[in-house]
C-alpha positions in Angstrom: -103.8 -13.4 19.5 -103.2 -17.1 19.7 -99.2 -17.8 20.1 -98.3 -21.3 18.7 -94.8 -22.9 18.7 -94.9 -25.5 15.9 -93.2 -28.5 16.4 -91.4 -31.0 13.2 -88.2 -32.8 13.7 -87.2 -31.5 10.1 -88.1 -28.8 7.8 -87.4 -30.5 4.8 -89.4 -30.5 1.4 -91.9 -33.1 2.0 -95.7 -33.5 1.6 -95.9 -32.7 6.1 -93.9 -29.4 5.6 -95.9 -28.6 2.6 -99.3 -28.8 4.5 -97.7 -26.9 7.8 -96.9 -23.8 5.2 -100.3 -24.0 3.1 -101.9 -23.6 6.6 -99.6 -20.9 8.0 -99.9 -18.9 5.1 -103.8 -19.1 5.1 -104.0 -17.8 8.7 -104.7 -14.4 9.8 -101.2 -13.7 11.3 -103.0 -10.7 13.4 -105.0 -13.6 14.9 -102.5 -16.7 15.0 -98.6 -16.5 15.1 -96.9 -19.4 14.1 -93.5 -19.8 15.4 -91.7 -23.4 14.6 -89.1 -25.6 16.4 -87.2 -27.7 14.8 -85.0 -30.7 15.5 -82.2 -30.2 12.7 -79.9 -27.0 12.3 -80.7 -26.3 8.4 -83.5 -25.3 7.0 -84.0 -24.8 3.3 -83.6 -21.1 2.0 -87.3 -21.2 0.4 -89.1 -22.8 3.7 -87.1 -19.9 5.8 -88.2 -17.0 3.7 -91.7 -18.1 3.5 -91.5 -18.3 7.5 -90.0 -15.2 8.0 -92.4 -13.1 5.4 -95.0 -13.7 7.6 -93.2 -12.7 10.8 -92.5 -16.4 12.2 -89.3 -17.3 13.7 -87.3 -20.8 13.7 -86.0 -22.0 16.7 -83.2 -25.1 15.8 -82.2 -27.5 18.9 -79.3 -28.7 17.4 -77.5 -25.4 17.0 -78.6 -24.4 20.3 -77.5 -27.5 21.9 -74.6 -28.2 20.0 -72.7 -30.9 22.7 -71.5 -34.0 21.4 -71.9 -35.8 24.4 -76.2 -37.7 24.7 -76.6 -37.0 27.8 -75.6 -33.0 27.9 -77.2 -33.0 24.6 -80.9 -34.7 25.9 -79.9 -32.2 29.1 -79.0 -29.0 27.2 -82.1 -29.9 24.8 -84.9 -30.4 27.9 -83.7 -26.7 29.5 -83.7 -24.7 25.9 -87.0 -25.9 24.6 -88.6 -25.1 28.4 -87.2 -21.8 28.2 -88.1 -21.5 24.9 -92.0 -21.6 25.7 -92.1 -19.9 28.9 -90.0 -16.5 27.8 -91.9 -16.9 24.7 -95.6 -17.5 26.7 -97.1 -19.8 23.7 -100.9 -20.4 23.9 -100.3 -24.0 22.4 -97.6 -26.4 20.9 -98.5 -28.2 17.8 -96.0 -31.2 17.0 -96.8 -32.3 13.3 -95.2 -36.0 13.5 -95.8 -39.8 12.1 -94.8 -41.3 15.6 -96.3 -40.9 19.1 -92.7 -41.2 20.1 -92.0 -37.4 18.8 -95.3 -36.4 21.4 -92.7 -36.3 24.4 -91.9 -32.9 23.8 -95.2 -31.9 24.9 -94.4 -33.5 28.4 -92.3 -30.5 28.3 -94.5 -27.8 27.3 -97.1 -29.3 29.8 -94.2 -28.4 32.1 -93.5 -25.3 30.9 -97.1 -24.9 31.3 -98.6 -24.4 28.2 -102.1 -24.5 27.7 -103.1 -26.4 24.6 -100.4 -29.5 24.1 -101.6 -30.6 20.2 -100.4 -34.1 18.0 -101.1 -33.9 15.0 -100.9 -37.5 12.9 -100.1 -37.1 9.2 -98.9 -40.7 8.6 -100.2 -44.5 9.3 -96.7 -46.2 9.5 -93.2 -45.7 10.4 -90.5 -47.7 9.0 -87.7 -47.8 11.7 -87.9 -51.1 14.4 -86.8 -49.0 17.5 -89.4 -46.2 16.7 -92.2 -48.6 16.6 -91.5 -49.7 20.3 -91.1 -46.2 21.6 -94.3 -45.6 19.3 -96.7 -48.0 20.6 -95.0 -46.8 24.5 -96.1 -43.4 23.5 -99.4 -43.7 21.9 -100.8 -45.8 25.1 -99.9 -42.6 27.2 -100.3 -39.8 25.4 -103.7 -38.4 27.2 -101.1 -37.8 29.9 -99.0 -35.0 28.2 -101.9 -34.4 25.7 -105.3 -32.9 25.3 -105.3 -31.6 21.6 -105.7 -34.9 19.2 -105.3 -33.8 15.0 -105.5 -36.2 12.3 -105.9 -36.2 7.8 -107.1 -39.3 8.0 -109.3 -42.3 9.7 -106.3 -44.7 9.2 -103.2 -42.5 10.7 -105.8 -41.9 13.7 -105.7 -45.4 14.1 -102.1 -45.2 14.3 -101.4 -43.0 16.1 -103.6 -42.8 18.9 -105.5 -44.6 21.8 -108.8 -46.6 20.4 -110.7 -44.9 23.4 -110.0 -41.6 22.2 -111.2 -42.3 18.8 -114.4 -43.9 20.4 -115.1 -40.7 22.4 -115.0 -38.8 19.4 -111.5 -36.5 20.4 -110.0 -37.2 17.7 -110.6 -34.3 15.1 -110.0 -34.0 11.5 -108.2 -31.5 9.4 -107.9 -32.1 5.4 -105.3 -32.1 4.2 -106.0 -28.6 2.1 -104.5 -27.5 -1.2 -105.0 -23.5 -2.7 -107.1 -24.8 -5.4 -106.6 -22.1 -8.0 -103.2 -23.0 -8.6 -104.2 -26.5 -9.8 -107.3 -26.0 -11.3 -107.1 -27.1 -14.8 -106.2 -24.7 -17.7 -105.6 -26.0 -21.8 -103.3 -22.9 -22.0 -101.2 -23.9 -18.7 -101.2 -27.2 -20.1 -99.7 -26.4 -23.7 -96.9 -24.3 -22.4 -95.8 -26.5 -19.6 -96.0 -29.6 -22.0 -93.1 -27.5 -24.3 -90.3 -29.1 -21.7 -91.5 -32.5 -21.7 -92.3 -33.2 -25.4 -91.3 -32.3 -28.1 -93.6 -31.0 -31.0 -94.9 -33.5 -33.5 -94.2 -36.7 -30.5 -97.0 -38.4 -29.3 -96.5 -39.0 -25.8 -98.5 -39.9 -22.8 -97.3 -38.4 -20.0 -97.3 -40.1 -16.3 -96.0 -38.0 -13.3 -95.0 -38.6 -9.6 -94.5 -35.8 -6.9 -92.9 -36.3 -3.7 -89.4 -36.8 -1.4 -87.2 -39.7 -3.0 -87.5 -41.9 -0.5 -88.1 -45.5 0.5 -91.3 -45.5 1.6 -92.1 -43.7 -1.6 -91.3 -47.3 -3.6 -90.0 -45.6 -6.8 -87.9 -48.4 -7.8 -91.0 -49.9 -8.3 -92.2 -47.3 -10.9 -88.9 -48.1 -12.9 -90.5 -51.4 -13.4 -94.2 -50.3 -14.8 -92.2 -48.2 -17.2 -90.2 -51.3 -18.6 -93.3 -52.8 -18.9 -95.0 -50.3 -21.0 -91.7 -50.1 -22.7 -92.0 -53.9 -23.8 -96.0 -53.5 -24.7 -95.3 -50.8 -27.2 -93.0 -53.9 -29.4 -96.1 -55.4 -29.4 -99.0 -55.9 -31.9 -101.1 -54.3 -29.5 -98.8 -51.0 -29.0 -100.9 -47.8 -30.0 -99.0 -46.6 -33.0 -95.9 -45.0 -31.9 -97.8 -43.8 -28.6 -94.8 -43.2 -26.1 -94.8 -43.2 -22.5 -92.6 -40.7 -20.2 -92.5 -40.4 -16.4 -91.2 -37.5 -14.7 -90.2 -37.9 -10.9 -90.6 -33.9 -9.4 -88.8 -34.1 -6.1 -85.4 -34.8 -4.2 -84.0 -37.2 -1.8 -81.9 -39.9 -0.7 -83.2 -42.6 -3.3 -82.2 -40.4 -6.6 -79.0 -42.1 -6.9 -80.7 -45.4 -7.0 -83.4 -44.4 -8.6 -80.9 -43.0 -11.6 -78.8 -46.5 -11.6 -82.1 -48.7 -11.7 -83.6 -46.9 -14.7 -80.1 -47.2 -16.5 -79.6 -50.9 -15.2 -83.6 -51.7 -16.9 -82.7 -49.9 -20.0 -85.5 -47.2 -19.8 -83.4 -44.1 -18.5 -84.7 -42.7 -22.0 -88.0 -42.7 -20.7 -87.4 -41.2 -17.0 -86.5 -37.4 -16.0 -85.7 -36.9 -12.5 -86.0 -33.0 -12.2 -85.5 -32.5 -8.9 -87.2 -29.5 -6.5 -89.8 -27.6 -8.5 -91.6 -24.9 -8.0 -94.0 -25.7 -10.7 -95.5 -29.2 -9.3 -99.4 -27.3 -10.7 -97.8 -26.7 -13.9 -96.3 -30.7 -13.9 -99.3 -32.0 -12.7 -101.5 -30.0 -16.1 -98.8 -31.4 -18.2 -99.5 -34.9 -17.4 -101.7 -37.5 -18.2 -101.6 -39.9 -15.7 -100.2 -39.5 -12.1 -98.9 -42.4 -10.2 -97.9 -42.7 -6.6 -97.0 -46.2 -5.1 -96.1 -45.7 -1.6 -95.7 -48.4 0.9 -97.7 -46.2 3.2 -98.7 -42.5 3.6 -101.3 -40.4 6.0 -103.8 -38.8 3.6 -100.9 -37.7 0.5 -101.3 -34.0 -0.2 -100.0 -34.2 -3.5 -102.6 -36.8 -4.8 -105.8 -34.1 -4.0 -103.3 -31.7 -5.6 -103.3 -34.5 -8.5 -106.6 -34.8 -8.6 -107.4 -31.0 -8.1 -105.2 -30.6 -11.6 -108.0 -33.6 -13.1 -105.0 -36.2 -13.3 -106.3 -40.0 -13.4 -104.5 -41.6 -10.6 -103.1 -45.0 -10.2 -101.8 -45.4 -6.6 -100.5 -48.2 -4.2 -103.7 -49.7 -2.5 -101.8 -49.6 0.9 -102.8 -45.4 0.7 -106.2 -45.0 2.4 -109.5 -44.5 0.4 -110.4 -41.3 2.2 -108.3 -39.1 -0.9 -110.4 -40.7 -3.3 -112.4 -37.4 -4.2 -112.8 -37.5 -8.0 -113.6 -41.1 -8.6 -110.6 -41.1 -11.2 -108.4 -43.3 -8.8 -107.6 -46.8 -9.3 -105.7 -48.8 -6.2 -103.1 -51.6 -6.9 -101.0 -53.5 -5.3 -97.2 -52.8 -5.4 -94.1 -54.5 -3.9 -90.8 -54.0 -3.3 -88.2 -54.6 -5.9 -86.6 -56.7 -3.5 -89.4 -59.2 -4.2 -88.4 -59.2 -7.4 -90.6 -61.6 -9.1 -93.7 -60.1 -7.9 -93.1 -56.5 -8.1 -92.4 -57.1 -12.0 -96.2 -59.2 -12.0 -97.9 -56.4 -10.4 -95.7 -54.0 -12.4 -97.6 -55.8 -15.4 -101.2 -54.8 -13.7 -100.1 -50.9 -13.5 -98.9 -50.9 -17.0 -102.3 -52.8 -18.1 -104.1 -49.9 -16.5 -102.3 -47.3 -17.7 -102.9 -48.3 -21.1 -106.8 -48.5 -20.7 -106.8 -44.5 -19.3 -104.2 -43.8 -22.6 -106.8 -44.7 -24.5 -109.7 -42.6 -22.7 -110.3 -40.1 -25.4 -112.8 -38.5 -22.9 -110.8 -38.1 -19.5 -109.4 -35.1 -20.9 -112.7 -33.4 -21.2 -113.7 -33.3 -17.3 -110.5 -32.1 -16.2 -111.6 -28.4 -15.1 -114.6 -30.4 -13.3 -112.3 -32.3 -10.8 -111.1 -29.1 -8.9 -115.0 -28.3 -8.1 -115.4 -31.8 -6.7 -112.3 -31.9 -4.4 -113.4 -27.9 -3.2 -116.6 -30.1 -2.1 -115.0 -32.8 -0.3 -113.4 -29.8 1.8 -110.3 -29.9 0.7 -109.6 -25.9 0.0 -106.6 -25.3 2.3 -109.2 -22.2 3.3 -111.5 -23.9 4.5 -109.0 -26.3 6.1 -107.1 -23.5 8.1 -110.6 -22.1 9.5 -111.3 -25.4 10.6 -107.6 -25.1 12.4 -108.0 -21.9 13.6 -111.7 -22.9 15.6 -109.8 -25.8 17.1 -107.6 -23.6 18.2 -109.3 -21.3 19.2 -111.7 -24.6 21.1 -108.3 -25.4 23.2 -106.7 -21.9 24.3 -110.6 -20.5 25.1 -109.1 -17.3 22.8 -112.1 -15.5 21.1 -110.9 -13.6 17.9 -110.0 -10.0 18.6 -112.9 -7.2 18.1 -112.5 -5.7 14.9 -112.9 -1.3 14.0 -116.6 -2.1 12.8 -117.3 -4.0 16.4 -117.8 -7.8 14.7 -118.3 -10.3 17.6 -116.4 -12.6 18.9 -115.6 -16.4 18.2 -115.9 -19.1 20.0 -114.8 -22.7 19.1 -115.5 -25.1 17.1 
């Protein structure tokens, strides 16, 4: 058996946790145990008990280290997470992260001497000014601590790590993988999911957006396309009594805002913040139209989830073209509502577009298709955790274990 210790600063529902789980949960725990370390001393109820089914265990620094005081803290910290690895003899430790910065624990488990000391980059950007410097500090030495180099996408390799070790081809790619059954598109799921969202008789065209509110999400932004579409349907042009609603599924610290700018641009009518579902597949066949405007992202899970579900997608053209899968994804330009000005002209291009696909009497039609073509890209979270596993398997030198009917052994990738 391969031991891991999985490493994210927070547990928290968000598209990174989301692809740690779909992965642990598609792994043969007889083969690879997953044990995760976190930064943060809660973890949501949900994320625990799907850990803990499956016989993993959460280790929290900051309820083991609970001293008030940095430097006993950093000290405290540096001693429990060494102890942690040795007592606990862990083939590798996988750090999941969107800055090189978060890569120094491995220093530790190359200390503690662990043998396979993974990154793993799942965004392209980070936000905050003293990260970047301890970023771009980090990134130029990683090959130092590090000798297992993940990625879901060209452009967060880019980010995150060295040029030479993209060049010499260490850099290795893992789709981002969804279970595609629960996506793939039904009329049946569709009709009974639609029942909370419109009414019977209403003629509505239904836009979505999944995801932590959060700034980099830019969700303000999406308060200002549906203003827009609110003002073309007073028009000569409006498509007889068509409607348009957007749901936001998720939680964070921008609902408040989120709440107040709808109310302050007249269209809180027209928006339903819902909060953490566990339905997102059952959203997603409800909808017509998914949007995500991002200011940056890795490789988003939840637009192949979107497209998976046949969704037409309008999304931020700062998100990379490597989750195009379907061919149903238009990019567009987005800004902040700080710019005020030109976040309401580009809000005007989104709204333009979402009218055309509104009035795509076909799109409907190919829906089931969609989840064949994103299986095809490779992004069935089965296929995605093999590829894990042989990578794995590549760095500890652990062949699988011999099976009752004496199948061979694996070697790497």
């Amino acid at each position: 058996m391969i031991r891991t210790l999985q490493f994210k600063y927070s547990l928290k529902l968000d598209g990174v946790t989301a692809i740690m789980l779909n992965l642990y949960e598609h792994m043969d725990p007889e083969e690879v145990s997953w044990d995760f370390l976190v930064g943060d001393a809660e973890v949501p109820e949900d994320i625990r008990r799907r850990i803990e089914e499956r016989g993993g265990r959460i280790y929290s620094i900051a309820a083991a280290c609970p001293e008030k005081n940095p430097l006993a803290y950093t000290f405290h910290k540096i001693l429990f997470s060494m102890k942690l690895m040795k007592e606990n003899q862990y083939d590798l430790v996988h750090v999941h992260t969107e800055s090189a910065g978060r890569s120094l624990i491995l220093v530790l488990a190359a200390l503690a001497g662990v043998k396979g000391r993974i990154l793993h980059a799942h965004s392209s950007f980070i936000r905050s000014g003293k990260g970047v410097a301890k970023h771009k500090l980090c990134r130029r030495l990683l090959p130092l601590w590090a000798n297992g180099f993940l990625t879901c996408s060209g452009e967060a390799a880019k980010w995150m790590f060295p040029s030479g070790l993209i060049r010499k081809k260490r850099v290795v790619t893992i789709p981002n993988g969804i279970c595609l059954d629960r996506y793939r598109f039904s009329e049946e799921i569709r009709a009974e999911a639609r029942k909370e969202f419109v009414a019977e008789g209403e003629k509505v065209f239904l836009l979505c957006t999944v995801g932590r509110l959060s700034p980099e999400k830019n969700y303000p932004f999406l308060l200002l396309v549906v203003k827009e579409l609110k003002e073309r349907m007073k028009t000569a042009e409006g498509q007889g009594g068509l409607q348009f609603r957007l749901l936001f599924a998720g939680e964070g610290p921008e609902e408040e805002r989120i709440r107040k700018w709808a109310k302050e641009l007249q269209v809180e009518e027209l928006v339903s913040v819902l909060g953490n579902r566990q339905d997102v597949p059952g959203i997603l066949q409800a909808a017509d139209c998914f949007l995500l405007s991002s200011l940056f992202e890795g490789l988003p899970l939840v637009l192949v989830e979107a497209q998976a579900a046949g969704l037409p997608c309008v999304a931020s053209d700062r998100i990379t073209r490597e989750v195009e899968l379907t061919g149903k994804i238009t990019y567009l330009p987005v800004e902040t509502i700080e710019n005020l000005q030109t976040a309401e002209k580009l809000a005007g291009r989104w709204a333009r577009q979402i009218q055309a696909l509104s009035r795509d009497k076909e799109s409907e039609i190919w829906r089931p298709e969609d989840g064949i073509l994103v299986k095809e890209a490779g992004f069935d979270i089965e296929d995605s955790a093999k590829k894990l596993e042989r990578f794995y398997r590549a760095l500890t030198g652990k062949g699988k274990k011999r099976k009752k009917n004496g199948g061979k052994r694996s070697g790497g990738l």
